[in-house]
N, C-alpha and C positions, 0 to 999 in steps of 0.2 A: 390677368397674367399674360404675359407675351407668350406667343406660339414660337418655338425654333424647332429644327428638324434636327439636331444631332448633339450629343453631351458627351465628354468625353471623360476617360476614364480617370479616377478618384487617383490614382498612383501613374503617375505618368514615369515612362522608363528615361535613359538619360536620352537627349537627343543626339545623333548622329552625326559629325560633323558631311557639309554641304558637299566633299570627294564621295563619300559612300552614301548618301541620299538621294533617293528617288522621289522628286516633288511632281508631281500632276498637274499639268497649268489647269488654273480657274475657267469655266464656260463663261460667256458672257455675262457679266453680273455687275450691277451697278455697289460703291461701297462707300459710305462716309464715314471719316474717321476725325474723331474729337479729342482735342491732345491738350495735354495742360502743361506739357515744356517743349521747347524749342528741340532738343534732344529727339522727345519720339516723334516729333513731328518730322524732321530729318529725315528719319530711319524710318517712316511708312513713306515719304513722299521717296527716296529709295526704291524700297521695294514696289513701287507703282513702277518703276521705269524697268523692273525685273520681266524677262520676257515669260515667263509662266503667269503674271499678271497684265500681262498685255491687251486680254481681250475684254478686260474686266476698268470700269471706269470709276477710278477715285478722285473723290472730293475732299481736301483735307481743310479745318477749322480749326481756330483757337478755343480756350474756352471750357472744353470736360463737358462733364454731364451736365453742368447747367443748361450750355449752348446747345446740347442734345436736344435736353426736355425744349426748351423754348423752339429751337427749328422743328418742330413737328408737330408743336401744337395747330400750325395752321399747314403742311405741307405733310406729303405721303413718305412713308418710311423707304429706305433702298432697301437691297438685298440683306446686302449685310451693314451693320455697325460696327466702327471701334471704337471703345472707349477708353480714355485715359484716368485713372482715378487715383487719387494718395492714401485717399482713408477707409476705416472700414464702414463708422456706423452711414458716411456720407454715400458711400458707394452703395448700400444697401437700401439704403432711403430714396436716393435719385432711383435706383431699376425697379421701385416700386412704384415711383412717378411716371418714368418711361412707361411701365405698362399702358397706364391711361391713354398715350396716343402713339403709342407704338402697333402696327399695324400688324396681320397675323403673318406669320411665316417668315418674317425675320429674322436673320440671327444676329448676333451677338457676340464680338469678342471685346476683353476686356484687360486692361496692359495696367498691372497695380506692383506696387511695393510691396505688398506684405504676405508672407511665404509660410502659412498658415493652412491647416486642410481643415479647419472649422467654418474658415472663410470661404473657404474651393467647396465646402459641400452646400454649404448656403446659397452661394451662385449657382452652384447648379440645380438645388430644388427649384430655384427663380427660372430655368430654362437657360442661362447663362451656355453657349457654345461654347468656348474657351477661354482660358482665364493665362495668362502671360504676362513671367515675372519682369520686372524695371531693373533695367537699362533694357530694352531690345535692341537686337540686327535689324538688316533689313531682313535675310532669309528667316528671321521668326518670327517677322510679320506674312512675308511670302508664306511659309510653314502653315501658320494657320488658319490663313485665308482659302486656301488652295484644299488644306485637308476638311474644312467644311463642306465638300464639293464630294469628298472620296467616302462612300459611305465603307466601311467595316465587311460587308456585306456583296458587296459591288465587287465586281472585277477585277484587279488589278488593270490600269491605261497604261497601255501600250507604250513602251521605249522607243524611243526615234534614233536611230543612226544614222550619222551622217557621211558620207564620204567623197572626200572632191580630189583630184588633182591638183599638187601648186602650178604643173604645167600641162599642156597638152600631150599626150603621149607617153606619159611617163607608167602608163598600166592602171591609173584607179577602179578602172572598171574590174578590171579583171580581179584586181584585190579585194574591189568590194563583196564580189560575185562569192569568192571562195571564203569568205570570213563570215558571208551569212551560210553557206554548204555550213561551216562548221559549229556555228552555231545554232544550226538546224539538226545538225546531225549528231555533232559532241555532246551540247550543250542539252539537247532534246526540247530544244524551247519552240515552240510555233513562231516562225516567221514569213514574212515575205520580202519581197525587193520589190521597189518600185522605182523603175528606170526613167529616169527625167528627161534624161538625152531624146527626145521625143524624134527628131531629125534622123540622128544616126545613132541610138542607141543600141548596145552587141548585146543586153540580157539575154531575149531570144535565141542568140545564136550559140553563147554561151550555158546555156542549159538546153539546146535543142526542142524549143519550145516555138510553137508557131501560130500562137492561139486568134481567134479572128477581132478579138475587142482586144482590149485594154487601157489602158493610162489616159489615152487621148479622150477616150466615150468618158470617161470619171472629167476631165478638167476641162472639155468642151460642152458638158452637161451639169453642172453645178447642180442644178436645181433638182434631179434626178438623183443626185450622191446621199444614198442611205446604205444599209451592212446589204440589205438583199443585192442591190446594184453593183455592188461592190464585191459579194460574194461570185456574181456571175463574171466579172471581168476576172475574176485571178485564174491565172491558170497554173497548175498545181506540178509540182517538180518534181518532190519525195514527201514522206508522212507529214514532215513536221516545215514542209520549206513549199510557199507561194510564188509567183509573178507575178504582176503587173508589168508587161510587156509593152514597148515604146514601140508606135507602128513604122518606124522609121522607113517614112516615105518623104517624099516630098513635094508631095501633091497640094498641101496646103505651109502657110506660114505659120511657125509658132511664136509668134508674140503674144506676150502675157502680162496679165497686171502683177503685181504686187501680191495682194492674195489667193492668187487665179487656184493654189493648190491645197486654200487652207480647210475647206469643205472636206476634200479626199483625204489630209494629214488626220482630221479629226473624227472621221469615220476610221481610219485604222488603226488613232490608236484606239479605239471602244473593241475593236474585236480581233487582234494581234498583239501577243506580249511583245514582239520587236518587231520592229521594222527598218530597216536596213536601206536607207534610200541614196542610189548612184545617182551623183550628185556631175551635171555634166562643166567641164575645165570653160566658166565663161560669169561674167557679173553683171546682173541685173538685179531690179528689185527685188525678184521672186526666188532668184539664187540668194540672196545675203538672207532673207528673211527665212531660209531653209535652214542655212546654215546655223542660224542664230538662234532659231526656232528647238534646233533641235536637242536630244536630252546630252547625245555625247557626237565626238567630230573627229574622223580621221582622217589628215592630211596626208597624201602619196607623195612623194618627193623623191626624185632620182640628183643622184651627189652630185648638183653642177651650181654654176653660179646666180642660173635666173632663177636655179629651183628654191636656192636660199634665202633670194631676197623675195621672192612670192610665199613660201612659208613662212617669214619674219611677219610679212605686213598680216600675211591672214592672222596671225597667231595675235597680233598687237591690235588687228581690228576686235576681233571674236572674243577676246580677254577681255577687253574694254566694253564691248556690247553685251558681257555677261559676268559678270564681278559674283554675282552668286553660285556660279558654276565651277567645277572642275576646268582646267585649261584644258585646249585642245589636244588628241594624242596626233602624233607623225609616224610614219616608217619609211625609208630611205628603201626605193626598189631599183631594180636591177643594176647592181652593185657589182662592178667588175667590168668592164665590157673594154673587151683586149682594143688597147692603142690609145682608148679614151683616158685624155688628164681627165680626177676627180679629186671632188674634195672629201677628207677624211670622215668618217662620222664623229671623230672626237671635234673636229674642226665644223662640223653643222651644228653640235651640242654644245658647244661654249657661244657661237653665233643664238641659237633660240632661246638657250635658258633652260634647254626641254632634252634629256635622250630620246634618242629615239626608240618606239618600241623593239622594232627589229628590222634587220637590216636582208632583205630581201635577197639572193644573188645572182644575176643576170645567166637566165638558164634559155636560151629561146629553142632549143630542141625539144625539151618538154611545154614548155608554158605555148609554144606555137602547136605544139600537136592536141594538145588538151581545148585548143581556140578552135582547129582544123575540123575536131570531132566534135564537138559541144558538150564538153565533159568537161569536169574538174579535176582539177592535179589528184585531186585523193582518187579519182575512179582511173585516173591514167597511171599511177603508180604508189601503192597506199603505204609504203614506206618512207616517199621521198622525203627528203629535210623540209621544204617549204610548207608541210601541212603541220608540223608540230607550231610554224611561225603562226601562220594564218588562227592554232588555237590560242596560243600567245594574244593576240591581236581582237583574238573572240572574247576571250578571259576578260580583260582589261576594260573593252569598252560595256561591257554587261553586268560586269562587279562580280561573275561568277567564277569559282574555280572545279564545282564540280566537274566532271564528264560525265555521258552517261555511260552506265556498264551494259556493255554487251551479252547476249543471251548466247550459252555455248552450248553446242551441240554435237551429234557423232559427226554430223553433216558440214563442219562449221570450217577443216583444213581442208577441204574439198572445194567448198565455196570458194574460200578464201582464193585458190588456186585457178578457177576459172576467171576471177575478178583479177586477178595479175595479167593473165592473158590480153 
């Protein structure tokens, strides 16, 4: 009998459409997938080019279960298998051949016609990992692949956010800074920031943090990058909110490969439900692949002309390099700015395709004094309009609408009243 590690359950719930799913990319895992029409073979070779299968290497065949049983009789099984089947007593007969040289620890998914749970329990007495009804997506090949990985048991992996500027200067930092405050502090979800701006990155300054490691020891030491290593560089903000602080010197160059950050991405998501990464206004391979990489993507954009054709292109790159993802979100900041022509936000939203989530608006007495101090608009004024944006913004990119409720006390309008001050 083939050995697999996971079976899923006899009543599967409806699945979620790809906007409100949380899929977990695959670890490195080799995958062959045997198809018996042109159709599912499409929609796996698809889903290989889907960036949550990116680190994962598929081989796709003609052929079904016969071509299975024959390529293994003399070659070692991959991680995982897929199988394409039509029938049932065939389908049941070939996984009983496969066992014969199927190798221990493998698993097993299986893409059939017939929507039966006499069937569904028979495969899974066999050890059968997943059984997936015909026609498939690509994201319900991604879906299955991916949840073979996520045991029931395990952790929930970590959200990745992304957030870049369409220009230079337009504030992403600063908006990234206060959307994870809010989602630290709203939301109550454990995060951190991880400042890429290695050069001239403002985290530190912006949280008044000054810690002596950070970001650079994680991406100049690869081979070192586990949770203990990575616990000692964060330096800690509030209960539920981390850093990773950019030493922003200039003592050395930062040039970087490609995957120079994907060691540290993958160490946090194992031990971080978010992560929140300011993303610095510049492209290279290791920016797009951040970008691309990541689970959700906010675009800063101030109302002007270079800002709208730099959010077109990202939004038309980033759509196109993720067809199973949610599109990208925007928000239009500092809005207003006395003398400056602008273009409208109904006139950026018929341009993208896309509203914008909110429109930010051009306040530089508070937003400079909140930079001045190293504090965030919420500790500089906890009334102001731009923190209800900033949870707008939290909301959306997390899928949550909770907040969390605040504990009240005798103590509690007193506080409140020194924290104004």
């Amino acid at each position: 009998m083939i050995s697999y590690a996971r079976q899923t359950q006899e009543e599967q719930p409806e699945a979620p459409t790809p906007v409100e799913e949380h899929i977990a990319p695959s670890p490195r895992v080799s995958v062959q997938a045997f198809c018996e029409t042109v159709e599912t073979a499409a929609a796996v070779q698809s889903a290989g080019e889907d960036r949550r299968l990116g680190k994962a290497h598929l081989k796709i065949q003609m052929g079904g279960m016969a071509a299975a049983i024959e390529a293994y009789r003399s070659a070692p099984t991959p991680n995982v298998i897929v199988l394409e089947s039509d029938g049932r007593n065939d389908l049941l007969t070939g996984l009983d051949h496969l066992a014969t040289v199927c190798d221990a620890g493998t698993r097993v998914v299986v893409i059939g016609r017939i929507n039966d749970v006499t069937l569904y329990r028979e495969l899974v007495r066999r050890g059968v990992s997943d059984y997936v009804l015909a026609p498939v997506g690509a994201i319900d090949v991604v879906r299955s692949i991916c949840n073979l990985f996520s045991a029931p048991e395990a952790k929930a992996v970590g959200r990745i956010i992304a957030v870049v500027g369409a220009k230079g200067g337009v504030g992403a930092s600063t908006i990234s800074h206060n959307v994870a405050w809010a989602i630290a502090r709203d939301l109550a979800m454990d995060s951190v920031v991880a400042d890429l701006d290695l050069a001239f990155g403002t985290a530190g300054l912006d949280y008044n943090q000054d810690p002596p490691q950070g970001i650079a020891d994680a991406v100049f030491s690869p081979d070192r990058v586990d949770t203990a290593f990575i616990d000692r560089l964060l330096s800690k903000c509030t209960d539920h909110l981390s850093l990773l602080a950019a030493p922003a010197t200039l003592d050395r160059v930062y040039d970087f490969g490609t995957d120079a950050f994907d060691a540290l991405f993958d160490t946090l998501r194992s031990t971080m439900p978010c992560i929140v990464l300011d993303v610095p206004h510049q492209w290279s391979g290791w920016t797009k692949r951040a970008l691309i990489g990541a689970d959700d993507i906010l675009i800063v954009a101030a109302p002007d002309l270079a800002n709208l054709r730099n959010t077109k292109n990202l939004f038309d790159l980033l759509k196109a390099s993720r067809p199973n993802d949610r599109p990208p979100l925007y928000c239009l900041n500092q809005v207003g700015v006395p003398k400056r022509p602008e273009i409208a936000a109904a006139e950026f939203a018929k341009a993208i395709e896309s509203q914008p989530v909110v429109s930010i608006p051009f306040e530089p007495q508070i937003f400079g004094s909140a930079a001045n101090n190293g504090q965030m608009i919420a500790e500089i004024s906890a009334n102001h309009k731009s923190i209800e944006m900033f949870l707008q913004i939290a909301q959306r990119l997390t899928g949550r609408s909770e907040t969390k409720k605040q504990k009240s006390s005798l103590l509690s309008p007193l506080i409140d009243k020194l924290r104004g001050k």
